[in-house]
N, CA, C, O and CB atoms as a CASP TS submission, in Angstrom:
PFRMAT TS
TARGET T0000
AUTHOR 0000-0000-0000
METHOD Language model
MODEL 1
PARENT N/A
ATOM      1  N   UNK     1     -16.022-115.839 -33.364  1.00  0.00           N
ATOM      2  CA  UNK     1     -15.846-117.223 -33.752  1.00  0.00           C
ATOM      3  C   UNK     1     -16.655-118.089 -32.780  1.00  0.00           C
ATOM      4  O   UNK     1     -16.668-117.787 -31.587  1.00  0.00           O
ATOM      5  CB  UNK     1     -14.330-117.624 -33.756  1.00  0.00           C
ATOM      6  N   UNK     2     -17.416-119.286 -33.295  1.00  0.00           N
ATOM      7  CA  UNK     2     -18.361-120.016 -32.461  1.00  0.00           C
ATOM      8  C   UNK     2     -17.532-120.332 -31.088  1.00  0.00           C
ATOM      9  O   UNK     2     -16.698-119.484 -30.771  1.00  0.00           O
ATOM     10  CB  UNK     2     -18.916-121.419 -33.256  1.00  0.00           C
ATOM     11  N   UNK     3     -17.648-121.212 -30.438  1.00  0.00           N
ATOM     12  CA  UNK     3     -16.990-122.236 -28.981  1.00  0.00           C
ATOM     13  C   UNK     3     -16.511-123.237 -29.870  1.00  0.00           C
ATOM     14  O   UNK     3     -15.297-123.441 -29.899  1.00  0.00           O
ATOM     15  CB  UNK     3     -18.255-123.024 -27.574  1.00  0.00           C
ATOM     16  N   UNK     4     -17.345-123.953 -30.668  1.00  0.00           N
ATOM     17  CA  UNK     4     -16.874-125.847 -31.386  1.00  0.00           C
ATOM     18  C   UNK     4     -15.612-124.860 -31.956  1.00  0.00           C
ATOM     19  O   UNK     4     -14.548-124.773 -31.343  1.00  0.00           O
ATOM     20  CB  UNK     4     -18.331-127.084 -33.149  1.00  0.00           C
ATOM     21  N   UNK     5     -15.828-124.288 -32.948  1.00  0.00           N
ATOM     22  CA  UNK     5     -14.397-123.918 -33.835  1.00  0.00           C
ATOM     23  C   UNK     5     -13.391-123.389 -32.701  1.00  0.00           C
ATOM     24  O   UNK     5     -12.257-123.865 -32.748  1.00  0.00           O
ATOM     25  CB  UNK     5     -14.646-122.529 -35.178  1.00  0.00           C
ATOM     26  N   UNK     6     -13.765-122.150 -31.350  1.00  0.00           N
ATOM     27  CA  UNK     6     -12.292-122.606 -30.965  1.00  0.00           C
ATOM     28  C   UNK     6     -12.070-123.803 -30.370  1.00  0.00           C
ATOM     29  O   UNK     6     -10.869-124.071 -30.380  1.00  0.00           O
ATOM     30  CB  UNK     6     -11.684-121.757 -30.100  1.00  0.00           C
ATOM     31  N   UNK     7     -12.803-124.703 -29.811  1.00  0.00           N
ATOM     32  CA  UNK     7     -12.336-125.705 -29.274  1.00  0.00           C
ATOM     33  C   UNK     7     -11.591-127.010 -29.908  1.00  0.00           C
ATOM     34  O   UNK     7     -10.700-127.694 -29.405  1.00  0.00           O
ATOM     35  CB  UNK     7     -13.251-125.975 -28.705  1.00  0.00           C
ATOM     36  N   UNK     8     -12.242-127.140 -31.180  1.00  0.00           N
ATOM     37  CA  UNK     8     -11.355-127.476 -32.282  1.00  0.00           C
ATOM     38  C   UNK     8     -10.208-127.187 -32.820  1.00  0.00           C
ATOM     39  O   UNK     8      -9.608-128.068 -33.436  1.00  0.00           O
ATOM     40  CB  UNK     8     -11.761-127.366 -32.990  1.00  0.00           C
ATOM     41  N   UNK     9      -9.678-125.911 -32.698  1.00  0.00           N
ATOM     42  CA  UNK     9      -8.599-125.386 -33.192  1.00  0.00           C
ATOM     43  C   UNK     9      -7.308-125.725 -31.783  1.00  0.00           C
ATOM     44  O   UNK     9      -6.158-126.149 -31.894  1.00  0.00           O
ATOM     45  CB  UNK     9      -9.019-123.646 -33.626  1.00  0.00           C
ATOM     46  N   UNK    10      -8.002-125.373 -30.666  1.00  0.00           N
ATOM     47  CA  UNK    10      -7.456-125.582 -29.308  1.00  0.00           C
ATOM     48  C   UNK    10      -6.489-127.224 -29.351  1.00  0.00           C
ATOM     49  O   UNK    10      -5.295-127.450 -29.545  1.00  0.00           O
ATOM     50  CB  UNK    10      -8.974-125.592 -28.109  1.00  0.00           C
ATOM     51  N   UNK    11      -7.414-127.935 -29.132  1.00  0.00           N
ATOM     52  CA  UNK    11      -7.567-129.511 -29.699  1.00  0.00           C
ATOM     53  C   UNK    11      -6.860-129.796 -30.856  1.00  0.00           C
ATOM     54  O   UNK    11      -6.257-130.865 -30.768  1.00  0.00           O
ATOM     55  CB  UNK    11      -9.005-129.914 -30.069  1.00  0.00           C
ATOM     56  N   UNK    12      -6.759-129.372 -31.625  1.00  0.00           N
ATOM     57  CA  UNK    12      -5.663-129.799 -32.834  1.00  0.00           C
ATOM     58  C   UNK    12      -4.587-129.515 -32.777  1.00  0.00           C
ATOM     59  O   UNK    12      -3.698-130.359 -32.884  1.00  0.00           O
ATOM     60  CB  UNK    12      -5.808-129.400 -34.000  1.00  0.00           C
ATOM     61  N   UNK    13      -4.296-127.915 -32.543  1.00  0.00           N
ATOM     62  CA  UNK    13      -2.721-127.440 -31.925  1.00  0.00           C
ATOM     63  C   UNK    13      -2.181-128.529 -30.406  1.00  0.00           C
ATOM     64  O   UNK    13      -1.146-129.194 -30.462  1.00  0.00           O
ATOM     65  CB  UNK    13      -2.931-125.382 -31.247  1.00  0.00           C
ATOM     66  N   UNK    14      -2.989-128.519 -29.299  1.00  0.00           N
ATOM     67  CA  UNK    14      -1.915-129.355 -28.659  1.00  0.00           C
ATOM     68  C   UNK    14      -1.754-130.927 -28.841  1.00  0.00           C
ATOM     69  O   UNK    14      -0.881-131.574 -28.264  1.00  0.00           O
ATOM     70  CB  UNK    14      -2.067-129.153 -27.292  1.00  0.00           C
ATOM     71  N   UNK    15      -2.831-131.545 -29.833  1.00  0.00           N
ATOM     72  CA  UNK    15      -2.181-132.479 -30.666  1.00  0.00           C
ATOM     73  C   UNK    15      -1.027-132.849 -31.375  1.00  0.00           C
ATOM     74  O   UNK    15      -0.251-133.803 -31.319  1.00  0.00           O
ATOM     75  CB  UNK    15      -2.641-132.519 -31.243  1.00  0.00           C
ATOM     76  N   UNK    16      -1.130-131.801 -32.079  1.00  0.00           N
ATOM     77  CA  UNK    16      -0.354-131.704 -33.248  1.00  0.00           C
ATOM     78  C   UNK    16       1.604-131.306 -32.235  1.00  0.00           C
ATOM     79  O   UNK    16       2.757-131.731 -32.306  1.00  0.00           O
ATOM     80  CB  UNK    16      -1.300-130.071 -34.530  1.00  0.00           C
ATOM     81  N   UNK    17       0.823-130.279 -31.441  1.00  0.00           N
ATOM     82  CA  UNK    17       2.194-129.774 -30.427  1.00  0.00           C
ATOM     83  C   UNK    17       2.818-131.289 -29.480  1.00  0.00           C
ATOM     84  O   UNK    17       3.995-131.648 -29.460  1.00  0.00           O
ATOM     85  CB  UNK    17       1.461-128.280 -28.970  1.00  0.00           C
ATOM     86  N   UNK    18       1.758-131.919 -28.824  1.00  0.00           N
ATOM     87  CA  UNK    18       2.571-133.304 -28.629  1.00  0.00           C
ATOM     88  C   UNK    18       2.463-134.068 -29.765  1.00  0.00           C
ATOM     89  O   UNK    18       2.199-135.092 -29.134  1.00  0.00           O
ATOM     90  CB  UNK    18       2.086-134.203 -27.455  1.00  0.00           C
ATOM     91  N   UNK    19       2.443-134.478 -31.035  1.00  0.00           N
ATOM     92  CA  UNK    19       2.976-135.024 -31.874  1.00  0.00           C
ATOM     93  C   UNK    19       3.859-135.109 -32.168  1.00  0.00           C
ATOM     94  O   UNK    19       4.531-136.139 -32.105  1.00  0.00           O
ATOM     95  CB  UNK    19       2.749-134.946 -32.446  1.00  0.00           C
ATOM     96  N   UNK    20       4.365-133.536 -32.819  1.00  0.00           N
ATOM     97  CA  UNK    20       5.795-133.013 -33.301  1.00  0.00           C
ATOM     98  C   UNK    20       6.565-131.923 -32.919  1.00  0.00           C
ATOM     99  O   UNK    20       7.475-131.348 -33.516  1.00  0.00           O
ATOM    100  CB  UNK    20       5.770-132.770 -34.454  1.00  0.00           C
ATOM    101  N   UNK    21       5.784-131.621 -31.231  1.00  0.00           N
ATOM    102  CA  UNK    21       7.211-130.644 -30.439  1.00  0.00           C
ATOM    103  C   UNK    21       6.181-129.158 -30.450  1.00  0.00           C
ATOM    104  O   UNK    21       5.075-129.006 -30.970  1.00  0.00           O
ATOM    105  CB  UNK    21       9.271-130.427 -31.805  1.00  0.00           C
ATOM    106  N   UNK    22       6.893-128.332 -29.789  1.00  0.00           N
ATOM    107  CA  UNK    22       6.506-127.097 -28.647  1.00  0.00           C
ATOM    108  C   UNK    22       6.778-126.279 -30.451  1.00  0.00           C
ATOM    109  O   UNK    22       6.114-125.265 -30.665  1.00  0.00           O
ATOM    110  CB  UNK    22       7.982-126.614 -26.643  1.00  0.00           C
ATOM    111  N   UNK    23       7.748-126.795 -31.614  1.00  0.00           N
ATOM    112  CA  UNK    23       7.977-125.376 -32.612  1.00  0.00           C
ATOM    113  C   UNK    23       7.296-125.892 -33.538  1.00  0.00           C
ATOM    114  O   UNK    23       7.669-125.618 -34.678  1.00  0.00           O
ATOM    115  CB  UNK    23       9.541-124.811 -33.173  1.00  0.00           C
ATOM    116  N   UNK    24       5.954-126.897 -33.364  1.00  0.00           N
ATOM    117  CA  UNK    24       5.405-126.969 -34.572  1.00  0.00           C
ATOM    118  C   UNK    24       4.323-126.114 -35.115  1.00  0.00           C
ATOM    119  O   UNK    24       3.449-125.927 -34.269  1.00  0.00           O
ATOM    120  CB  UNK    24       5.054-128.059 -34.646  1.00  0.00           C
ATOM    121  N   UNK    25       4.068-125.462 -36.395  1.00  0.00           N
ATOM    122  CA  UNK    25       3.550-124.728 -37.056  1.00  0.00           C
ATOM    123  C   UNK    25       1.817-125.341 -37.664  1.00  0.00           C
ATOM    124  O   UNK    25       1.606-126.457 -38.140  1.00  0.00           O
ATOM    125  CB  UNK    25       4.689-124.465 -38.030  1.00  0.00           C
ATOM    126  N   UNK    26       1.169-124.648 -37.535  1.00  0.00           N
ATOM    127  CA  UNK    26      -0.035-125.015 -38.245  1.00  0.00           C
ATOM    128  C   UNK    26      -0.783-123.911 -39.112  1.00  0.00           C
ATOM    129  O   UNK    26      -0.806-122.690 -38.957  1.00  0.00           O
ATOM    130  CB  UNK    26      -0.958-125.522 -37.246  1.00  0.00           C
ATOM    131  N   UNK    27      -1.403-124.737 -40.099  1.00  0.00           N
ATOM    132  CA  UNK    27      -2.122-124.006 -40.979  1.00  0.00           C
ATOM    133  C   UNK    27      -3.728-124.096 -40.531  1.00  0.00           C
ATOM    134  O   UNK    27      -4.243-124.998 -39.871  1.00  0.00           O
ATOM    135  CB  UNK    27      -1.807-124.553 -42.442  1.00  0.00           C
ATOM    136  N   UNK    28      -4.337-122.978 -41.042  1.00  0.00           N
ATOM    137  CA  UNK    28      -6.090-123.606 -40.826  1.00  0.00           C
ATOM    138  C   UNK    28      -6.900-124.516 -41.358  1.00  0.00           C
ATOM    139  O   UNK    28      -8.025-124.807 -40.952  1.00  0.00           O
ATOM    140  CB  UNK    28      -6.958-122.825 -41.048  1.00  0.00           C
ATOM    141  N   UNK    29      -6.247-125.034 -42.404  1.00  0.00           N
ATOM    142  CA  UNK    29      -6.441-126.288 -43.218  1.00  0.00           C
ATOM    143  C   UNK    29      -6.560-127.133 -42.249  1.00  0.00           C
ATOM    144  O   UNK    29      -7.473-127.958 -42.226  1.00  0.00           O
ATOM    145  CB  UNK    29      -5.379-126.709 -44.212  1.00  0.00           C
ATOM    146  N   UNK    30      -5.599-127.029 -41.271  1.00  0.00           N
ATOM    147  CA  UNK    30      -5.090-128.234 -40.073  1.00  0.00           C
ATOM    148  C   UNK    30      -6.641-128.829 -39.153  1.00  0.00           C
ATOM    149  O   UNK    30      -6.652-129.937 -38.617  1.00  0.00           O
ATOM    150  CB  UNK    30      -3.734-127.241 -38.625  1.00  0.00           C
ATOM    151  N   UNK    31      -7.841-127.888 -39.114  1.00  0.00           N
ATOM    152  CA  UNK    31      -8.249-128.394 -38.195  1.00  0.00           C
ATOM    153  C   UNK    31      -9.899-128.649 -39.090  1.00  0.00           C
ATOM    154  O   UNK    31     -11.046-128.806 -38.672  1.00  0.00           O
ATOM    155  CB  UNK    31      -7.988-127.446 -36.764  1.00  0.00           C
ATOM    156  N   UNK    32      -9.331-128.593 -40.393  1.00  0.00           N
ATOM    157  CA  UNK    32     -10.777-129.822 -41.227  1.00  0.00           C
ATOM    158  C   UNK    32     -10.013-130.934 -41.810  1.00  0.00           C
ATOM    159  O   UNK    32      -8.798-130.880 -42.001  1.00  0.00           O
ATOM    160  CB  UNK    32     -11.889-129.056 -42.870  1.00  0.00           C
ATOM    161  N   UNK    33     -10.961-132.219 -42.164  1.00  0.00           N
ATOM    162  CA  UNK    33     -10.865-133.177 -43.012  1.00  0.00           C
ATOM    163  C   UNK    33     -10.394-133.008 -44.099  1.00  0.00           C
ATOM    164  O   UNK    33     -10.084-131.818 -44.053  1.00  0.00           O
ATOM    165  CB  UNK    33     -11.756-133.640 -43.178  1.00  0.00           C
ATOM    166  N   UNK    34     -10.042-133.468 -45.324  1.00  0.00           N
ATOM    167  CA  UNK    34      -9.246-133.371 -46.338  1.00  0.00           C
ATOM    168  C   UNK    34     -10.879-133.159 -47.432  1.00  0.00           C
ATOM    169  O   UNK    34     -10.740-132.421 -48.407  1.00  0.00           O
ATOM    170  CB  UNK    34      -7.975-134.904 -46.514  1.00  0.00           C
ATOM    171  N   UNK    35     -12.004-133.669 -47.259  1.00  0.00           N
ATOM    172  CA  UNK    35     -12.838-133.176 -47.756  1.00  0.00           C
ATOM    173  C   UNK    35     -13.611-132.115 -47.164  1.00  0.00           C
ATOM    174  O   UNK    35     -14.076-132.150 -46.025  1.00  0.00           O
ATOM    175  CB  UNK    35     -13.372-133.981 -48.065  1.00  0.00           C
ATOM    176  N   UNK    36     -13.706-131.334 -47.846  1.00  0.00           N
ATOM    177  CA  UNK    36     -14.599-130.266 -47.248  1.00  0.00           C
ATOM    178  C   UNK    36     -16.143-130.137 -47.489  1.00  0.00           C
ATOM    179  O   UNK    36     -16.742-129.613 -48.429  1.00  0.00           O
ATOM    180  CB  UNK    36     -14.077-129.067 -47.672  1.00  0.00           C
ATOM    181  N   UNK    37     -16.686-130.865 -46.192  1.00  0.00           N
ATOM    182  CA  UNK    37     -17.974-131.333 -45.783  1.00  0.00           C
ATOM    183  C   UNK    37     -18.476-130.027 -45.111  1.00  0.00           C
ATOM    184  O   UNK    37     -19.706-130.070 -45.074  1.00  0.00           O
ATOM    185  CB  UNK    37     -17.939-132.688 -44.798  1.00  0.00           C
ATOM    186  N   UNK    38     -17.913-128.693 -44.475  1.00  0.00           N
ATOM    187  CA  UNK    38     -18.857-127.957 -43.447  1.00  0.00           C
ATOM    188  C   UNK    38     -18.271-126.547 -44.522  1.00  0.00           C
ATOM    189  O   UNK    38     -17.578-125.782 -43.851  1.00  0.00           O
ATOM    190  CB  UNK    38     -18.404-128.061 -41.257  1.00  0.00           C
ATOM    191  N   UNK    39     -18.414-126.122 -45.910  1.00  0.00           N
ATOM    192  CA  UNK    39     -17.820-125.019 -46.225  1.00  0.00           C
ATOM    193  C   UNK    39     -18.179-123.680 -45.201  1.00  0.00           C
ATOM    194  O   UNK    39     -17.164-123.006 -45.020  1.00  0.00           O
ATOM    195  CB  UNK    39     -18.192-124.828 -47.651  1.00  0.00           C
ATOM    196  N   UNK    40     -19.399-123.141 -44.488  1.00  0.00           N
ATOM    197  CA  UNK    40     -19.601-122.383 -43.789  1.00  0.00           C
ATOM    198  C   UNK    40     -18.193-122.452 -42.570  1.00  0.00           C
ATOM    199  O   UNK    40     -17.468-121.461 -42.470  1.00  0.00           O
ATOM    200  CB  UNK    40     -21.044-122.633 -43.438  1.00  0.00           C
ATOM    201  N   UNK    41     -18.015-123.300 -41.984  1.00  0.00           N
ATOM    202  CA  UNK    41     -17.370-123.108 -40.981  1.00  0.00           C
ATOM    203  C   UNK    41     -15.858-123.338 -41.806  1.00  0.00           C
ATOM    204  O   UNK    41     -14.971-122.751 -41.186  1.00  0.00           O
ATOM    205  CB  UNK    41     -17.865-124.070 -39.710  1.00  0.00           C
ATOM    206  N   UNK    42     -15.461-123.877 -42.753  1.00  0.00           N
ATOM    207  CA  UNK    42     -14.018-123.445 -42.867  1.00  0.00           C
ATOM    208  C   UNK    42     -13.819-121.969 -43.255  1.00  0.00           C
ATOM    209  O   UNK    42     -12.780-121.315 -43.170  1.00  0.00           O
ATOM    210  CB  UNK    42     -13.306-124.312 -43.914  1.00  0.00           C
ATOM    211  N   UNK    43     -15.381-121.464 -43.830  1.00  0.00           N
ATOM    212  CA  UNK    43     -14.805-119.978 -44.386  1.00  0.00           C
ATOM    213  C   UNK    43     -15.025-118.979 -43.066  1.00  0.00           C
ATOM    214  O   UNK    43     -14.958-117.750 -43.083  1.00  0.00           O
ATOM    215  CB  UNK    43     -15.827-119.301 -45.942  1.00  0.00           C
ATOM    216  N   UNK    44     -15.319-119.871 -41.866  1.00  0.00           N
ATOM    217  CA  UNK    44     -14.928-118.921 -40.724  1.00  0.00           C
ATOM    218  C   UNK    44     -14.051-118.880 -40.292  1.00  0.00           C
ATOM    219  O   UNK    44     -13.656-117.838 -39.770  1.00  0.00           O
ATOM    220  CB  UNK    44     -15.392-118.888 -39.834  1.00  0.00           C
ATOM    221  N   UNK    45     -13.120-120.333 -40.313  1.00  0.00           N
ATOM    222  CA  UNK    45     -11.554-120.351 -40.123  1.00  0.00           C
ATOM    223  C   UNK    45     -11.050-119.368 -40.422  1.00  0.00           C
ATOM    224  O   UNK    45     -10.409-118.541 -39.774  1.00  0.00           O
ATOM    225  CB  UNK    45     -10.832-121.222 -40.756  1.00  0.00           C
ATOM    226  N   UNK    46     -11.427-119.457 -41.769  1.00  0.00           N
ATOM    227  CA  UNK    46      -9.803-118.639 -42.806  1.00  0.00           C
ATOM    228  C   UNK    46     -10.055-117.742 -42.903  1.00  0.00           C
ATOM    229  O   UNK    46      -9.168-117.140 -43.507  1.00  0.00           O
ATOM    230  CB  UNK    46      -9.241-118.902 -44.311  1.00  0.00           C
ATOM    231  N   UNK    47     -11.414-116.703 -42.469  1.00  0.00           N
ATOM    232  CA  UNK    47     -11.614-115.033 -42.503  1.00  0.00           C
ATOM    233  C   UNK    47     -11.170-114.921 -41.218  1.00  0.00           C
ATOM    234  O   UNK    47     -10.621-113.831 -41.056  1.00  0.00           O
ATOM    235  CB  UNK    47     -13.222-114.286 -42.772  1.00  0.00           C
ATOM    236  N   UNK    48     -11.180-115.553 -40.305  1.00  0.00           N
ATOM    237  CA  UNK    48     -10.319-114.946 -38.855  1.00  0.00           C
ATOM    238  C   UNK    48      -9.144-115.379 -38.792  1.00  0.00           C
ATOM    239  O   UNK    48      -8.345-114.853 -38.017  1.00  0.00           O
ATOM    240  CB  UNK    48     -10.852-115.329 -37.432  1.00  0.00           C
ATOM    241  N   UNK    49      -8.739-116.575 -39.707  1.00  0.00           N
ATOM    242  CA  UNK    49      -7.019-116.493 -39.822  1.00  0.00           C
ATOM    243  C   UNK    49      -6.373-115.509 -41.031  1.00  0.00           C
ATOM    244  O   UNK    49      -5.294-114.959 -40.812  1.00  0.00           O
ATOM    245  CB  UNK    49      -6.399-118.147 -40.188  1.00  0.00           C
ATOM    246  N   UNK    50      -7.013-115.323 -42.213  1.00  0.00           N
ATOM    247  CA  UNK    50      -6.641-114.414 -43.233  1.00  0.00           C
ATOM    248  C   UNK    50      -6.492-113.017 -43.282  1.00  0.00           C
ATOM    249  O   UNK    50      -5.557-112.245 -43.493  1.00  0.00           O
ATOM    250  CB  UNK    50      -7.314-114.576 -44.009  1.00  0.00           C
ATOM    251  N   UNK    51      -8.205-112.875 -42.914  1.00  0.00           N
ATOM    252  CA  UNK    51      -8.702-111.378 -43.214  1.00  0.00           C
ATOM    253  C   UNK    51      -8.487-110.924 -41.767  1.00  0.00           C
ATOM    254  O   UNK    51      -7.531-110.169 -41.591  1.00  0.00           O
ATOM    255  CB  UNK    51     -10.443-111.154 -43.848  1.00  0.00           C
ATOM    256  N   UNK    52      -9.457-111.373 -40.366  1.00  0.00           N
ATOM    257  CA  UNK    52      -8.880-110.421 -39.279  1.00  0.00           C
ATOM    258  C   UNK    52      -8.040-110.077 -38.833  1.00  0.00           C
ATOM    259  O   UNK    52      -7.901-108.896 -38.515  1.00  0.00           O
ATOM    260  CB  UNK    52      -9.036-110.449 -38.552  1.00  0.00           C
ATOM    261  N   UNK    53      -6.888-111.270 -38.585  1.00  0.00           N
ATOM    262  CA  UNK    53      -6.057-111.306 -37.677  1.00  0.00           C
ATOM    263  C   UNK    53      -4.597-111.344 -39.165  1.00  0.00           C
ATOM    264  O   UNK    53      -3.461-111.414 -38.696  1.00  0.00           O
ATOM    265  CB  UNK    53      -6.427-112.800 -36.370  1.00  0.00           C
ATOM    266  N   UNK    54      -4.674-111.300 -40.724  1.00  0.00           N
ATOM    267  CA  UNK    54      -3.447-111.337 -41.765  1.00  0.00           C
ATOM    268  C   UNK    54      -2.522-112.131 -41.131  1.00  0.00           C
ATOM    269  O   UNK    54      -1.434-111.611 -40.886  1.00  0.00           O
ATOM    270  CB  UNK    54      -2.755-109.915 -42.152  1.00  0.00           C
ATOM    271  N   UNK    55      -2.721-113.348 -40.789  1.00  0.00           N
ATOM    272  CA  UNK    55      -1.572-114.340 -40.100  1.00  0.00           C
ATOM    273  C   UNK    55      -1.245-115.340 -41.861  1.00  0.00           C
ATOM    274  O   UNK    55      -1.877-115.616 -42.881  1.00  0.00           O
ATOM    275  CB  UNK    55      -2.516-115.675 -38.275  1.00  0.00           C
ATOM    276  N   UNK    56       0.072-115.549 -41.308  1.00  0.00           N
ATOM    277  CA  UNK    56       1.152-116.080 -42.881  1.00  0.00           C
ATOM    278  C   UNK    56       0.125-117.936 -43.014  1.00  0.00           C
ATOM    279  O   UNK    56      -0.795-118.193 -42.238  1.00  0.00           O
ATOM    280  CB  UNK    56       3.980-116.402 -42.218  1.00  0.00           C
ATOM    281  N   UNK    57       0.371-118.458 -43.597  1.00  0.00           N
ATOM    282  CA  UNK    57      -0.380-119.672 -43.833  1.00  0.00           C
ATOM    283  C   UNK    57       0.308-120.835 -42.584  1.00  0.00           C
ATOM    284  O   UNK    57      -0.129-121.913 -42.183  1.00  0.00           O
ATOM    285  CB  UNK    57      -0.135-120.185 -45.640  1.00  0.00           C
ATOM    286  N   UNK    58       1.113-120.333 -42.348  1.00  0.00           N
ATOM    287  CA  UNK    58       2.067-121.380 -41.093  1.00  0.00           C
ATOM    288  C   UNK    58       2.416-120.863 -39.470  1.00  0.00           C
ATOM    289  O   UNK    58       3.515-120.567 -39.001  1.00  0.00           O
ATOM    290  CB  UNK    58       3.790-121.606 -41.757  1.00  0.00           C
ATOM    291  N   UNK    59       1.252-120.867 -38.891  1.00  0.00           N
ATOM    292  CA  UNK    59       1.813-120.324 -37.606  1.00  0.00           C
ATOM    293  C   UNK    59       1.833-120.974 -36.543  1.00  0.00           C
ATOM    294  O   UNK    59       0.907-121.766 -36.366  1.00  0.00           O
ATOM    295  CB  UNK    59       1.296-119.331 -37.231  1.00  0.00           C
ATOM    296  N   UNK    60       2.993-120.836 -35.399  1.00  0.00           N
ATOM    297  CA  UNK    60       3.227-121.626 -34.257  1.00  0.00           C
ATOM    298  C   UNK    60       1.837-121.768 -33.893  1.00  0.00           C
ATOM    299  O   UNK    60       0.981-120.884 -33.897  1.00  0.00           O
ATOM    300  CB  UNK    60       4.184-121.023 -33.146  1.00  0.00           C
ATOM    301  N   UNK    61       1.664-123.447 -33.459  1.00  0.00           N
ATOM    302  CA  UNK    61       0.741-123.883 -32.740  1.00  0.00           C
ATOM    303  C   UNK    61       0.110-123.215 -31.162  1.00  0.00           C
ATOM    304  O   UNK    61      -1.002-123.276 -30.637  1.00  0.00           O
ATOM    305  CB  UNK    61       1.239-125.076 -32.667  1.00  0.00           C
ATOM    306  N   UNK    62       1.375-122.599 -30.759  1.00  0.00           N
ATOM    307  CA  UNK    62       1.445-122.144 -29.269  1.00  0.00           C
ATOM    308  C   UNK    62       0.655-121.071 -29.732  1.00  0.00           C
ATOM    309  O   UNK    62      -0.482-121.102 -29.261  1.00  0.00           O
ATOM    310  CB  UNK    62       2.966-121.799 -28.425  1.00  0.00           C
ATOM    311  N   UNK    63       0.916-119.995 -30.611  1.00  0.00           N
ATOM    312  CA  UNK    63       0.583-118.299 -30.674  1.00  0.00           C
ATOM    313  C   UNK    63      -0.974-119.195 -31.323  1.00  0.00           C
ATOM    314  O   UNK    63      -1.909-118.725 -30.675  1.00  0.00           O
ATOM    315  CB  UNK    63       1.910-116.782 -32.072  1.00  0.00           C
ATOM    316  N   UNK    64      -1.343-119.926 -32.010  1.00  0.00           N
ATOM    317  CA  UNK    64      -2.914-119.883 -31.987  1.00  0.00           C
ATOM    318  C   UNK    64      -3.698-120.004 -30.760  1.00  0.00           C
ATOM    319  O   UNK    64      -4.722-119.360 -30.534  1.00  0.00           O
ATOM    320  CB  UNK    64      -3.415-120.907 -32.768  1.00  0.00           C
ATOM    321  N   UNK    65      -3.086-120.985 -29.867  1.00  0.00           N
ATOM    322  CA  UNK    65      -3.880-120.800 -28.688  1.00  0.00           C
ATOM    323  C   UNK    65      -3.780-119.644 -28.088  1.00  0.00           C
ATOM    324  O   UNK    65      -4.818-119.096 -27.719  1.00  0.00           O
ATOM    325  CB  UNK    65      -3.656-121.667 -27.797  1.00  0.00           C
ATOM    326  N   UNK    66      -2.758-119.142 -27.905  1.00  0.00           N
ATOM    327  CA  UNK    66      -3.200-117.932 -27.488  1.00  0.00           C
ATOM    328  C   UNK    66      -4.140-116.867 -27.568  1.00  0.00           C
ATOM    329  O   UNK    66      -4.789-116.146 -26.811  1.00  0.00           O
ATOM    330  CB  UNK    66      -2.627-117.570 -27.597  1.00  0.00           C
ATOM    331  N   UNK    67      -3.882-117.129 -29.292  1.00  0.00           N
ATOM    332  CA  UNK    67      -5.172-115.863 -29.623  1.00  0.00           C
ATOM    333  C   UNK    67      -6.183-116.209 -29.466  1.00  0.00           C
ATOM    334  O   UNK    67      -7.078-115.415 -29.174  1.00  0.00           O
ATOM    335  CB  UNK    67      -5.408-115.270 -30.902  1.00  0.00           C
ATOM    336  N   UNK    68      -6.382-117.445 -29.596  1.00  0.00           N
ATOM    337  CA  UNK    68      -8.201-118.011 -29.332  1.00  0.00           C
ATOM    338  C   UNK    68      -8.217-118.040 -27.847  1.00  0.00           C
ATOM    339  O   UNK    68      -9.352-117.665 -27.553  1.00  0.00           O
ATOM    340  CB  UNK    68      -8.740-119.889 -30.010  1.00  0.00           C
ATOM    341  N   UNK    69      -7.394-118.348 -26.481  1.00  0.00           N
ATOM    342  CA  UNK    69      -7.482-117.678 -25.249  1.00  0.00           C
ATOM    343  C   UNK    69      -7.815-116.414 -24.724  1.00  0.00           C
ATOM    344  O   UNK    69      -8.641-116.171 -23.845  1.00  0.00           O
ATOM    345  CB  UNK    69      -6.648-117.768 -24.898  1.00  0.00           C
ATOM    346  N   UNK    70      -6.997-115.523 -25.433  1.00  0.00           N
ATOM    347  CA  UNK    70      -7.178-113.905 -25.520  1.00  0.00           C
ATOM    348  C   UNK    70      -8.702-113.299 -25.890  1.00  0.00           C
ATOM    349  O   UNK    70      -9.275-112.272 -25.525  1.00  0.00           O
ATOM    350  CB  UNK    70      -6.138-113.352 -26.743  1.00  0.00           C
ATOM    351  N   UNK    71      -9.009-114.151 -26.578  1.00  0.00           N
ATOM    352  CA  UNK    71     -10.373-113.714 -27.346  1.00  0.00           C
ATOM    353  C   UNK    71     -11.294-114.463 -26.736  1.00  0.00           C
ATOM    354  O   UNK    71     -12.482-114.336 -27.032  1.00  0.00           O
ATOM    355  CB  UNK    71     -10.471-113.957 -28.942  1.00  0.00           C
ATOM    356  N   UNK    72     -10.936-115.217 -25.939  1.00  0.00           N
ATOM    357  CA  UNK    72     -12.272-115.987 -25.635  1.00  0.00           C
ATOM    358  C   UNK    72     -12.838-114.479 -24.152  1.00  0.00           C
ATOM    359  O   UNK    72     -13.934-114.059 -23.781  1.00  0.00           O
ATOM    360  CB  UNK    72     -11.793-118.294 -24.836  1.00  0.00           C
ATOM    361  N   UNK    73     -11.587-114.195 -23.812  1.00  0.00           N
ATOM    362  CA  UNK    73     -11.598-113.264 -22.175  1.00  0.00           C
ATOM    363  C   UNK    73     -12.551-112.592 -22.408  1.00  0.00           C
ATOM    364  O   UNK    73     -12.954-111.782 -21.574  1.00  0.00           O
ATOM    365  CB  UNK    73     -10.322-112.188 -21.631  1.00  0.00           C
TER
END
């Protein structure tokens, strides 16, 4: 996965985590616009949230950073 996309994804979860709390859930939808202007990079989202990693459409904000931490090592 590029650096911008994890740093984006990084950036939206602890947004979203001080928004609405340490048990809030996110989808990969969560970290594009409501139009989809970059299709290349959302279909990199959702093959490393779908296909690599088979994560459910709603997952704790906390366990994404992680995995994009883990993976960055």
């Amino acid at each position: 996965m590029r650096a911008t996309l994890r740093a984006k994804i990084i950036e939206v979860c602890h947004k979203k985590i001080a928004a609405k709390g340490d048990n809030v859930g996110v989808s990969f939808y969560a970290f594009f616009a409501n139009k989809n202007d970059n299709p290349a990079l959302l279909m990199e989202a959702a093959t490393w949230w779908i296909h690599t990693h088979q994560l459910d459409h709603f997952v704790k904000a906390h366990k994404i950073i992680e995995m994009i931490n883990n993976e960055a090592q």
